[in-house]
Residue frames as a rotation matrix with the C-alpha (Angstrom) as fourth column:
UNK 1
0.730 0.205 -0.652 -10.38
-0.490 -0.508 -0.708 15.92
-0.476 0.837 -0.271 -27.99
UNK 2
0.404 -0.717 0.568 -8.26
0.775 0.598 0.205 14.10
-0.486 0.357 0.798 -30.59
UNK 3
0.687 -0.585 -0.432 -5.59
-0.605 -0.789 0.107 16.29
-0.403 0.188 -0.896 -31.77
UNK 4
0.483 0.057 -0.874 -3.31
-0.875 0.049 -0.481 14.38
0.015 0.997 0.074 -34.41
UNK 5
0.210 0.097 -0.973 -3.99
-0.328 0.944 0.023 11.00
0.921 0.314 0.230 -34.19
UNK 6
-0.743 -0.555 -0.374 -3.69
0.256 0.281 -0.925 11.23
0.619 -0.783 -0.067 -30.40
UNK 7
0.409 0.877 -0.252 -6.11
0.662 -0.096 0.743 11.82
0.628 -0.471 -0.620 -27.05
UNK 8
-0.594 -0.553 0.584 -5.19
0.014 -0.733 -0.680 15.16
0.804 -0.396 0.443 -25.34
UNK 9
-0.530 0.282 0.800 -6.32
-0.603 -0.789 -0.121 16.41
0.597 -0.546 0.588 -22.11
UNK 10
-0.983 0.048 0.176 -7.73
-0.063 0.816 -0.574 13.10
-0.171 -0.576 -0.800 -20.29
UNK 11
0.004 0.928 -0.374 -10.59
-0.918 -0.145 -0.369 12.75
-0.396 0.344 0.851 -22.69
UNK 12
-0.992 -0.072 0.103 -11.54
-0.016 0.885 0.466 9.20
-0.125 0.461 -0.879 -23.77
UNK 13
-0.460 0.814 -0.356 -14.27
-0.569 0.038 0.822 7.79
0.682 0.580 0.445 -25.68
UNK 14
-0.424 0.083 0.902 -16.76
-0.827 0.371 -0.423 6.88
-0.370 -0.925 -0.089 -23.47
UNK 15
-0.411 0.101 0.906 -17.72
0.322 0.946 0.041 3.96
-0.853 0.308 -0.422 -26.08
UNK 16
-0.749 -0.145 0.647 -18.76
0.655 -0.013 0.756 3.91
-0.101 0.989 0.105 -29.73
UNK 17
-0.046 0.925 0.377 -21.08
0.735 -0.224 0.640 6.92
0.676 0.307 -0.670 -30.95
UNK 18
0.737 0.669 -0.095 -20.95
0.667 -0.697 0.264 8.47
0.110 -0.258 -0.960 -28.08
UNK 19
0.857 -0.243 0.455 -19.69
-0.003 -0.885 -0.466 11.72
0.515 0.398 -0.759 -26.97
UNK 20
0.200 -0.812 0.548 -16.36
0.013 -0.557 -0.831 12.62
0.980 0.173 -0.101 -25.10
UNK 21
0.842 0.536 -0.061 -15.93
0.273 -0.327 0.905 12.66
0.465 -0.779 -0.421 -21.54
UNK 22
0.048 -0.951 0.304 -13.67
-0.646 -0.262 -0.717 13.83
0.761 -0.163 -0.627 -19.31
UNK 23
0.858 0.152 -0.491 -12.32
0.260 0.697 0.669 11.19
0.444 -0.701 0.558 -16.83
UNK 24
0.644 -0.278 0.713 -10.32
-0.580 -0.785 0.218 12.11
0.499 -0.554 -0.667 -13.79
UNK 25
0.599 -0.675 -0.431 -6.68
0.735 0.677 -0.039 10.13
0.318 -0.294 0.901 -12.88
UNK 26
0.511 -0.828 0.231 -3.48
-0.841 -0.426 0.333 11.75
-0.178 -0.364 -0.914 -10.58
UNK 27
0.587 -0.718 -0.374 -0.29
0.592 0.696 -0.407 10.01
0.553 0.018 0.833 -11.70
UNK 28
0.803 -0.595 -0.033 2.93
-0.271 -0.413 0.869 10.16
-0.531 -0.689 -0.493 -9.79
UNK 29
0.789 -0.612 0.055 5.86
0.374 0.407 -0.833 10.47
0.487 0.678 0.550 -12.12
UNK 30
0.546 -0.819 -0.178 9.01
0.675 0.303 0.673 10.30
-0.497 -0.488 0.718 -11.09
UNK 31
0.091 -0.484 -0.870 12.20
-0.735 -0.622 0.269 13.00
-0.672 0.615 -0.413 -12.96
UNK 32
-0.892 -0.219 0.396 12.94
0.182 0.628 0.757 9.51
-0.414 0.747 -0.520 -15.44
UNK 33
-0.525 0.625 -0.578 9.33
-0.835 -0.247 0.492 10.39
0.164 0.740 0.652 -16.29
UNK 34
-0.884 0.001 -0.467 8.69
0.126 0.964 -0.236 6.53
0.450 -0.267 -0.852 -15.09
UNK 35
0.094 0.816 0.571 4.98
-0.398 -0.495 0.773 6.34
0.913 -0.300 0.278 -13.75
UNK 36
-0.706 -0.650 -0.282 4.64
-0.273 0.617 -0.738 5.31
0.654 -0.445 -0.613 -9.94
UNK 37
-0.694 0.688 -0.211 1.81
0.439 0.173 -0.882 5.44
-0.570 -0.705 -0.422 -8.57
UNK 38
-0.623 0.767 0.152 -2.18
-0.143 -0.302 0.942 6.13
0.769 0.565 0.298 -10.72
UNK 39
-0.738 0.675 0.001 -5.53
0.230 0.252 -0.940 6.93
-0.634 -0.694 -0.341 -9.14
UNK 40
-0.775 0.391 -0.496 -8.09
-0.625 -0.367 0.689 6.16
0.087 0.844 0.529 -11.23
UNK 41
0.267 0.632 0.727 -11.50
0.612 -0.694 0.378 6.58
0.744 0.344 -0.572 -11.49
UNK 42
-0.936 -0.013 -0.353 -10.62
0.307 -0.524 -0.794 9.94
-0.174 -0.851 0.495 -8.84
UNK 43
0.151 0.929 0.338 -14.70
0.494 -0.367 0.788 10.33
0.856 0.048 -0.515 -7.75
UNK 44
0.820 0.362 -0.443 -13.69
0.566 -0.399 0.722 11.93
0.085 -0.843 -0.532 -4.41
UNK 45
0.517 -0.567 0.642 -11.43
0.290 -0.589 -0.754 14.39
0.806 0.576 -0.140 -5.48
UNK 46
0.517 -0.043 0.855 -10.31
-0.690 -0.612 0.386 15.60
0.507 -0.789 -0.346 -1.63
UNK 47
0.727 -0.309 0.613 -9.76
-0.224 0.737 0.637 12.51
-0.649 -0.601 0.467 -0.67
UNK 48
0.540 -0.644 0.542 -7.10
0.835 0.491 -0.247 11.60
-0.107 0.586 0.803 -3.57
UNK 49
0.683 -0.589 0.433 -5.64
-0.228 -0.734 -0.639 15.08
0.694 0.338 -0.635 -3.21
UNK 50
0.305 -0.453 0.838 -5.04
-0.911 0.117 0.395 14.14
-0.277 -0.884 -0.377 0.41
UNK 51
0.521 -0.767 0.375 -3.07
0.610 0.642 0.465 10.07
-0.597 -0.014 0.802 -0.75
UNK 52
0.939 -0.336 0.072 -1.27
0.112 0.103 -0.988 11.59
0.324 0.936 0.134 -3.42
UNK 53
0.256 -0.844 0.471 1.42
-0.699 -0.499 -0.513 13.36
0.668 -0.198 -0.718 -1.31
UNK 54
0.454 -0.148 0.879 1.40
-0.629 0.645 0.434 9.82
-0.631 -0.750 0.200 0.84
UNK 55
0.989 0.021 0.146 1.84
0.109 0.561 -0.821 7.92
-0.099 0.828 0.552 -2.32
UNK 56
0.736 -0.673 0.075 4.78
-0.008 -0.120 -0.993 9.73
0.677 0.730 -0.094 -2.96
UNK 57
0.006 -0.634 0.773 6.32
-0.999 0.022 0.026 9.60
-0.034 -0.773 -0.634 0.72
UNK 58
0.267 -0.093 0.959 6.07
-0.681 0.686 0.256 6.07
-0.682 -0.721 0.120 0.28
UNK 59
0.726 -0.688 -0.017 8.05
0.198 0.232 -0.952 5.67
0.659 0.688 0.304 -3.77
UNK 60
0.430 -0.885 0.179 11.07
-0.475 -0.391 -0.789 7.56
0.768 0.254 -0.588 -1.35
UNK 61
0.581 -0.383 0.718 11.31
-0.553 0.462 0.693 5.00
-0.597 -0.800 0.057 1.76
């Protein structure tokens, strides 16, 4: 949904005309806010629940 002059809620256009969709990304952000680590497209949702918490044992080696 656009919400003033901005994309909220991990909705992007999915090209001209058409409608809305919702696409599905885990970021790993850091306390600076700094991203470190994106999965994106996430089509196997289990599986990317189960790297994320690897992802982030390997930003703290």
């Amino acid at each position: 949904m656009k919400h003033g002059g901005r994309w909220r809620y991990g909705c992007l256009p999915s090209g001209p005309g058409q409608a809305l969709r919702l696409k599905r990304a885990i970021l790993v952000i850091d306390r600076l806010r700094v991203v470190r680590h994106v999965a994106f497209p996430v089509l196997d949702i289990p599986q990317a629940v189960e790297d994320s918490p690897k992802a982030v044992r390997s930003l703290t080696r």
